[in-house]
C-alpha positions in Angstrom: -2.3 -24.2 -28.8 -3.4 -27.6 -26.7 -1.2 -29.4 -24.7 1.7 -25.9 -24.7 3.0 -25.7 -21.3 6.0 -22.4 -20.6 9.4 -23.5 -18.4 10.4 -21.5 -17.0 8.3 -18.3 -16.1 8.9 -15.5 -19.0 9.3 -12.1 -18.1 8.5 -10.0 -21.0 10.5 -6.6 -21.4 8.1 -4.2 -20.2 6.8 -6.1 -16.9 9.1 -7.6 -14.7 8.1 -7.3 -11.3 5.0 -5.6 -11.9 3.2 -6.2 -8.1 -0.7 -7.7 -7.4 -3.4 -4.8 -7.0 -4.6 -7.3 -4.5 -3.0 -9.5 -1.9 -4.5 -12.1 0.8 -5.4 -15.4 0.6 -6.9 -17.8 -2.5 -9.9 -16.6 -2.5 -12.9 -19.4 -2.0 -15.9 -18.1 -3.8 -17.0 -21.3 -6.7 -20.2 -20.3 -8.0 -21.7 -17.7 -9.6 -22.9 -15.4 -7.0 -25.3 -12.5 -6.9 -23.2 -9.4 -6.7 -23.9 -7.6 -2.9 -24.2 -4.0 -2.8 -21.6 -2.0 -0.5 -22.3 1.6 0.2 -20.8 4.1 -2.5 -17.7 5.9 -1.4 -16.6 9.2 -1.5 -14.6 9.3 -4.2 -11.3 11.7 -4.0 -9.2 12.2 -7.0 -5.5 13.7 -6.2 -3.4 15.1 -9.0 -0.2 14.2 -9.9 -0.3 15.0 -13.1 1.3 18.7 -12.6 4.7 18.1 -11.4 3.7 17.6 -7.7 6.7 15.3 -7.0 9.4 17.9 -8.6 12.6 18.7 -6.4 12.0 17.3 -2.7 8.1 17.8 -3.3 6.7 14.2 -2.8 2.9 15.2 -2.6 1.8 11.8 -3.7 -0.1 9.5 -1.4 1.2 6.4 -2.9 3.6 5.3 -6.0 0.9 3.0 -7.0 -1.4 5.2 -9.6 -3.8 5.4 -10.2 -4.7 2.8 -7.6 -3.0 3.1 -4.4 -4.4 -0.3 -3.3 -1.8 -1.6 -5.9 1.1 -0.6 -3.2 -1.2 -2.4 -0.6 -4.4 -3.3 -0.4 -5.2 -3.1 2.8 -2.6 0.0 4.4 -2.5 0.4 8.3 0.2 2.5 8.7 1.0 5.6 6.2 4.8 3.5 5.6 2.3 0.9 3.7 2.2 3.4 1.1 4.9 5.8 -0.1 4.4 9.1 -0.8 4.8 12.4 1.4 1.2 12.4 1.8 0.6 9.0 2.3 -0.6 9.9 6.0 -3.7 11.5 4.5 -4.7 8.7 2.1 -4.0 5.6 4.6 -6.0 7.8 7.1 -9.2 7.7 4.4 -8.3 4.5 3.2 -8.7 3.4 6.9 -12.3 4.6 7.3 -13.7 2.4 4.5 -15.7 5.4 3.1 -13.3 6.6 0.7 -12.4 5.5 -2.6 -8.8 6.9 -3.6 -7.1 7.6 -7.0 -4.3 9.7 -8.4 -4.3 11.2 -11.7 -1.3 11.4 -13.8 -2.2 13.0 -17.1 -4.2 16.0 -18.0 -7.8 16.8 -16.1 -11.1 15.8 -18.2 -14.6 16.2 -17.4 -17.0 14.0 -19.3 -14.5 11.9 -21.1 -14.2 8.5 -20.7 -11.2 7.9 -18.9 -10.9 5.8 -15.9 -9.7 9.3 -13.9 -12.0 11.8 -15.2 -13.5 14.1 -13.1 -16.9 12.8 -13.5 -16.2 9.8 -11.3 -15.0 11.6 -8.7 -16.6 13.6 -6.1 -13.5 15.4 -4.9 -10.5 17.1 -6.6 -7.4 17.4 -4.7 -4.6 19.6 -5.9 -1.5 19.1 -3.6 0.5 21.9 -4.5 0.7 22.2 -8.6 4.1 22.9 -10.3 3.0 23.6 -13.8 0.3 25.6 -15.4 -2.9 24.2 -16.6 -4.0 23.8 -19.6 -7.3 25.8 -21.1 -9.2 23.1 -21.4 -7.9 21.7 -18.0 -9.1 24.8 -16.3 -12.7 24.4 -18.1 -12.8 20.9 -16.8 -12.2 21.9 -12.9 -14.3 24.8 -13.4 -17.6 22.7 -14.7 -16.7 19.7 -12.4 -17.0 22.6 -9.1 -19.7 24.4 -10.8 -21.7 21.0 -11.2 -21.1 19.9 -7.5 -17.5 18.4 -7.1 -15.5 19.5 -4.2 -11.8 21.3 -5.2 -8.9 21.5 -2.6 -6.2 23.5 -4.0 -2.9 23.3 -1.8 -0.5 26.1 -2.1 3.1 27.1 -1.3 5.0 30.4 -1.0 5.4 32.7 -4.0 8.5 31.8 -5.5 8.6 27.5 -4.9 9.2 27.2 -8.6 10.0 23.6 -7.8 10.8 22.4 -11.9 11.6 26.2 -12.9 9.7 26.7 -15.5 8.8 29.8 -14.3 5.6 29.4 -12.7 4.8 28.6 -8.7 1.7 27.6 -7.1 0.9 30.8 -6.4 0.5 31.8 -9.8 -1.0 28.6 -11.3 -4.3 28.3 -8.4 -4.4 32.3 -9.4 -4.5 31.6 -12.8 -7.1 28.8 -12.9 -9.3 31.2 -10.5 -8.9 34.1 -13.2 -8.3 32.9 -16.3 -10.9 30.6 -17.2 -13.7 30.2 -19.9 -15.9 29.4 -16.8 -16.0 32.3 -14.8 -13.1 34.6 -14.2 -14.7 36.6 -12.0 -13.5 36.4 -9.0 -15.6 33.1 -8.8 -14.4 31.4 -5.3 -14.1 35.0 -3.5 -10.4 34.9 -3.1 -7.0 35.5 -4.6 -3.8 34.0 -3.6 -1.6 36.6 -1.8 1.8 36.6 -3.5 3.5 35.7 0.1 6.6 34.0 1.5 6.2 33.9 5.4 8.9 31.7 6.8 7.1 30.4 10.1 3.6 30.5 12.2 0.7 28.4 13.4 -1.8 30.2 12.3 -5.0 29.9 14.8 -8.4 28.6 13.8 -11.8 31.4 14.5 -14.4 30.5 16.9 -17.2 29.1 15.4 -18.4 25.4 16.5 -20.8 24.6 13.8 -17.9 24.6 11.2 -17.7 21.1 9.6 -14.2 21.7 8.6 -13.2 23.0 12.3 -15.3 20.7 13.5 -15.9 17.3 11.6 -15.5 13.3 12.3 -11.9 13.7 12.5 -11.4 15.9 15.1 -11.6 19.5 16.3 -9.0 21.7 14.8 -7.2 24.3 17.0 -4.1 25.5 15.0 -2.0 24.6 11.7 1.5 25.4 10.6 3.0 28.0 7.9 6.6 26.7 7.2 7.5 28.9 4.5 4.0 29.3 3.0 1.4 32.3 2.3 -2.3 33.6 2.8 -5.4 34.7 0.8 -7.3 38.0 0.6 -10.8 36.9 0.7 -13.3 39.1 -1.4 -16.9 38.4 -0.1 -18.3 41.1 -2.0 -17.6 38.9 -5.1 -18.5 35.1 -3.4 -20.4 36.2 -0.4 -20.1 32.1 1.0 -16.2 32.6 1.1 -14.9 32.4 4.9 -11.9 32.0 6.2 -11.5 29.7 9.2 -7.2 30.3 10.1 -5.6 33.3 9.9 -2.0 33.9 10.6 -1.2 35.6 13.6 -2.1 39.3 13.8 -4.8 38.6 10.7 -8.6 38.2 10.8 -11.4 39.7 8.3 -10.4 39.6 4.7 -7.0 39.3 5.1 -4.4 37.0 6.1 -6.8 33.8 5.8 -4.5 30.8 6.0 -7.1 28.7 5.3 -10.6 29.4 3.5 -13.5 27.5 1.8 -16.3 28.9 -0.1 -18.7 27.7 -3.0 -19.2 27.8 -6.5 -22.3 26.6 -8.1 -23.8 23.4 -6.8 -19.9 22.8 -5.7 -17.3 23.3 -2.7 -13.9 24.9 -2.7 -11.6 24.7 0.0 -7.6 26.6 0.1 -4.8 25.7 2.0 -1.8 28.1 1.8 0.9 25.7 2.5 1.9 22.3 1.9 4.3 21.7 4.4 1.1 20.6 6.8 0.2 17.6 4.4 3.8 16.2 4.4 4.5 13.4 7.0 8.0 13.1 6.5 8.0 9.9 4.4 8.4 9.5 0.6 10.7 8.2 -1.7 13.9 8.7 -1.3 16.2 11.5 -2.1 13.8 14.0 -1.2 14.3 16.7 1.9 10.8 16.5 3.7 9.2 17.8 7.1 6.8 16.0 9.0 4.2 18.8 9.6 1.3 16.6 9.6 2.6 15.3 13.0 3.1 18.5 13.9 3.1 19.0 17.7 2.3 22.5 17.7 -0.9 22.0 15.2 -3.8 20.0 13.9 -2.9 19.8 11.0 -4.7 15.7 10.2 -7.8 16.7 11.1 -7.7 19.9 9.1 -7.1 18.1 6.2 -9.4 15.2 7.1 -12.1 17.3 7.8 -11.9 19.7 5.0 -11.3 15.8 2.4 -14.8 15.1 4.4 -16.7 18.3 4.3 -15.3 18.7 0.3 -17.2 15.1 -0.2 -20.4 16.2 0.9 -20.1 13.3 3.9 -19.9 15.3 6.9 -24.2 15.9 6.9 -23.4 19.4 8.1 -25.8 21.1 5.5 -27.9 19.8 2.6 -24.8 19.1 0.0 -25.6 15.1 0.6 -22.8 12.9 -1.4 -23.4 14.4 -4.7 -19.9 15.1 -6.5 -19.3 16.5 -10.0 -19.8 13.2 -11.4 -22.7 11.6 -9.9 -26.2 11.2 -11.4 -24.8 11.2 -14.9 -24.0 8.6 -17.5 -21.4 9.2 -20.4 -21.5 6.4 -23.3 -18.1 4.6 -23.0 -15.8 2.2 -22.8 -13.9 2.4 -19.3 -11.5 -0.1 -19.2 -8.2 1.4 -19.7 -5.4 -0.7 -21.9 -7.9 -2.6 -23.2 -6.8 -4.6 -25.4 -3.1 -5.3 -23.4 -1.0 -3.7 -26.1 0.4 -1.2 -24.0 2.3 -3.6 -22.0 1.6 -3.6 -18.0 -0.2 0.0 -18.3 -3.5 0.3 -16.5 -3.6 -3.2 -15.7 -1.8 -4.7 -12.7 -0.8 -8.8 -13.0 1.6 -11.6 -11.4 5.2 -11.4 -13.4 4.8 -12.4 -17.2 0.9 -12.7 -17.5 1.0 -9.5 -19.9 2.8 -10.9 -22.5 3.5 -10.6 -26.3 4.9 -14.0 -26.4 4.4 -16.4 -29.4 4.1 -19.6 -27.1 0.4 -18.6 -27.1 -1.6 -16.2 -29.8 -3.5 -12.8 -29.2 -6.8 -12.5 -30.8 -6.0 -8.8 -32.0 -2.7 -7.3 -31.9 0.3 -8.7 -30.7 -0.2 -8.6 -26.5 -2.6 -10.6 -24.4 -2.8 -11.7 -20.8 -1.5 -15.0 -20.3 -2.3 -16.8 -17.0 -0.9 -19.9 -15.6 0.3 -22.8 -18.2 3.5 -24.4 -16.1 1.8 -27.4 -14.8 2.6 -27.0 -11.5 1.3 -25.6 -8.3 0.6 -22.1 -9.4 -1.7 -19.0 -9.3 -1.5 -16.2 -11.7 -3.5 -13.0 -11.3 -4.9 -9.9 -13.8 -7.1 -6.6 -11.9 -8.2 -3.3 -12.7 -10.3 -0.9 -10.8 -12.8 0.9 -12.2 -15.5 3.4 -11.4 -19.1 2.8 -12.8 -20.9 6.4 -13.3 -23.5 6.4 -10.9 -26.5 6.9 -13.6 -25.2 4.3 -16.0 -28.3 1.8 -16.2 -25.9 -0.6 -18.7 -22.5 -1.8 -17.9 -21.5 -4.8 -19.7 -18.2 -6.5 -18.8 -16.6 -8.6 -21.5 -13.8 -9.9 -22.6 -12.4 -13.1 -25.3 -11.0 -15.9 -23.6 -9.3 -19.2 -24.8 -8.4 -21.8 -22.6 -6.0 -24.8 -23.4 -4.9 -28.0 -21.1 -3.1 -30.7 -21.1 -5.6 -32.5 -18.4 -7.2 -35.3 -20.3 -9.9 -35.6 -17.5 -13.3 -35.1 -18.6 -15.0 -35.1 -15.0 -12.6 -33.4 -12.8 -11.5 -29.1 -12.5 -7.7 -29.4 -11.5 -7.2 -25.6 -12.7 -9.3 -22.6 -12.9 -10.0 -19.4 -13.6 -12.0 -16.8 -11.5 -13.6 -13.7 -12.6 -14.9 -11.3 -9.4 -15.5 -8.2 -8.3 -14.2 -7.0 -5.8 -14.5 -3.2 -3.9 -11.5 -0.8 -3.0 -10.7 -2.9 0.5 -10.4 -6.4 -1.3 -13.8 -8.2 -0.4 -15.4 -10.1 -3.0 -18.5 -8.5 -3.7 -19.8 -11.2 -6.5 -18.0 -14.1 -8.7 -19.0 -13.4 -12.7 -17.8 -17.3 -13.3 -15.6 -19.7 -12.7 -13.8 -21.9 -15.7 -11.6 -24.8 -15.8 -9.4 -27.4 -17.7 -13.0 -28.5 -18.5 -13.4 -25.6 -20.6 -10.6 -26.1 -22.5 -11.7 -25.5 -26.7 -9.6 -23.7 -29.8 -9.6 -20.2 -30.7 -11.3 -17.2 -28.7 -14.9 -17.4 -26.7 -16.3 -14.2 -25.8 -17.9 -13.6 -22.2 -20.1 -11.4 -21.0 -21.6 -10.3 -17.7 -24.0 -7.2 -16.3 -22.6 -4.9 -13.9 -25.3 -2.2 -13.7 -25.4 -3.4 -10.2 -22.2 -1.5 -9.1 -23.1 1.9 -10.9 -21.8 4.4 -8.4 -19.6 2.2 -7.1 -15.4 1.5 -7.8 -14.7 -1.9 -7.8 -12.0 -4.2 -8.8 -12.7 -6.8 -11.7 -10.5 -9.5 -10.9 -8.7 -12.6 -13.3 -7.7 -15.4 -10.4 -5.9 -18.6 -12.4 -4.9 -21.4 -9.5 -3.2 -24.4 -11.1 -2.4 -27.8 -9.8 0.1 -29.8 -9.4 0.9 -31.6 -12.9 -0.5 -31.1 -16.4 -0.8 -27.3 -17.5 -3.6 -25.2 -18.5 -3.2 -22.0 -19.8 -5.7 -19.3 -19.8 -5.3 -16.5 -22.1 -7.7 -13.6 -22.2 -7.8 -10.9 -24.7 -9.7 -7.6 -25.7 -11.4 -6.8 -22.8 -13.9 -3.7 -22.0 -16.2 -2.5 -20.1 -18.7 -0.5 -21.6 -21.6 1.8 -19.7 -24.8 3.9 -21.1 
């Protein structure tokens, strides 16, 4: 409605104190810009979808999901996120190569959620508490089989963390066996029903390992702190190898740690997760900082292996190809589309998402709602998205509505930026800018190409900046992003 102007800031029920995806300063871009093209990163996906954070398990690399970034943007230290594995993601984060998410509901492949497996080159699974599903298992399966990388993180038999009967023991055994893929003995290796309370199990001699061997250091030794082992089985996955062995072990048995392949895909088993935890989480839990470990390598195993997993190491011919690249799903990827599920998917400033009648949604009853006080102000709206690496169409849009109480006609006191923006924050391109100059009634829709990113995860960005007297409010609605 012209001229409506909100004192003081509303906080609607579901979305007070809901934090920025990304921080820094104003940013400076004014004119439509051609998008630059950044590298594509390896993307890892880590589950906590399977009760991963049940009794003092933390196994989380930040309590921003799926985006981490949302916790901060730009981590140095593992504190800037919080989780119990937050070492391992600040450490990728760091390198600039990696692209990070955390899934929280069940696995897909080839669906069009913003987590699905097909936008993700590497599936991490820290230590699962709960069985999954059959078509879960069918998903990680195909996604291996097609070329993504799987790192499956165990515990000893009997860490029934949410007792409901099963361990991780029995769940990785259960996907490797009990699947419409191949239950065959596809990886070459069983979990060994195992609860050894203590060793550093020592890593073979072999220098042209990746994983003993890669970018992030050479690895010597990890640590079994109340974990267990695999039997390996080459005679059913010749490619399976085991690279630490607990002490007194070697051959096919007592392999602390193992990879193999499967299909155009990598698979790599850990058989404890007290090496991944760093000691920090959230609070109330009992955690061990093994990744700091003085007696182990423990980082660089796991770096290594996240590396190797990826395809980025170079150490053979598995290039970057992940179970999702090359391939183009019809969809619609932006999740929470349409705003009616409050704050979900979408990160904003304090009351932007909003169901509030001061202003009107163009469908439904919720709509993002930037700036409007008329006074100094800057309201922002982002979600990060992967674009499928052989979509040749992906058209951003969204209905926007812009009112002021500016009665310039010459002058942009306020405005609204749309950008792109990649997983460390820099603003690849600027879609448009709009201003109290744009000001009209009802809804315009806008549109924009971003076939340019296709591989790539970026963050679409909403910046209002308002200035010092008169209000404008700019209110956006039904948004989507959709690829072929």
């Amino acid at each position: 409605m012209p001229g409506s102007q909100r004192r003081p800031r509303k906080v609607p029920t579901l979305l007070a104190g809901f934090g920025l995806l990304v921080t820094g300063a104003a940013l400076q871009v004014s004119a439509t810009a051609t998008p630059a093209h950044a590298a594509t990163p390896h993307r890892i996906l880590f589950d906590n979808g399977h009760a991963e954070t049940a009794g003092n398990a933390d196994w989380i690399i930040s309590t921003s999901q799926p985006d981490p970034l949302g916790e901060d943007s730009s981590p140095s230290v593992e504190t800037d996120w919080t989780g119990a594995i937050s070492s391992w993601g600040v450490a990728l984060q760091k390198t600039g190569d990696y692209s990070l998410k955390t899934a929280t509901s069940a696995l897909t492949y080839g669906g069009s959620s913003s987590t699905d497996l097909s936008n993700f080159d590497t599936l991490v699974l820290p230590e699962p508490n709960t069985l999954f599903t059959t078509a879960e298992k069918t998903a990680i399966m195909n996604f291996v089989k097609n070329g993504g990388g799987l790192f499956m993180i165990s515990d000893h038999t009997g860490a029934d963390r949410n007792n409901d009967g099963e361990d991780a023991v029995e769940i990785l055994n259960d996907l490797m066996t009990n699947n419409s893929v191949d239950s065959t003995d596809p990886f070459g290796f069983s979990v060994d029903s195992l609860s050894i309370s203590s060793d550093y199990p020592s890593a073979i001699s072999d220098s042209t390992d990746p994983v003993l061997h890669g970018s992030f250091g050479t690895v010597s030794k990890s640590l079994i702190a109340s974990g267990t082992t695999a039997t390996l089985k080459p005679a059913d996955n010749s490619s399976v190898k085991g690279l630490l062995y607990r002490t007194g072990y070697s051959g096919n048995t007592g392999a602390f740690f193992a990879t193999s392949t499967f299909g155009s895909g990598r698979v790599a088993f850990w058989g404890d997760s007290s090496p991944i935890d760093d000691d920090t989480g959230q609070s109330g839990n009992t955690l061990y900082d093994g990744w700091n470990d003085s007696g182990a390598t423990n980082a660089a195993l796991a770096l290594n292996a996240t590396e190797w997993l990826a395809g980025a190491s170079g150490s053979d011919d598995g290039g970057d190809d992940g179970g999702g690249s090359g391939t183009c799903t019809a969809a619609q990827l932006l999740g929470n589309n349409g705003f009616e599920s409050g704050a979900g998917t979408w990160s904003a400033t304090s009351g932007v998402i909003t169901n509030s009648s001061s202003e009107s949604a163009r469908t439904g009853s919720y709509y993002a709602w930037l700036d409007g006080y008329g006074s100094a102000h800057t309201d922002t709206l982002s979600q990060s998205v992967t674009i499928p690496s052989g979509c040749t169409t992906a058209t951003l849009s969204f209905y926007l509505h812009i009112d002021t109480a500016e009665t310039t006609t010459s002058t942009a006191y306020d405005t609204l930026k749309v950008q792109v923006l990649n997983s460390s924050g820099t603003v690849l391109g600027t879609l448009a800018t709009y201003s109290n100059l744009n000001a009209a009634s009802g809804y315009t829709q806008r549109s924009f190409s971003l076939a340019s990113y296709a591989g790539q995860t970026v963050t679409l960005k909403f910046t209002g900046t308002e200035g010092s007297t008169l209000q404008t409010s700019f209110v956006i609605d039904d948004t989507a992003l959709n690829v072929s």
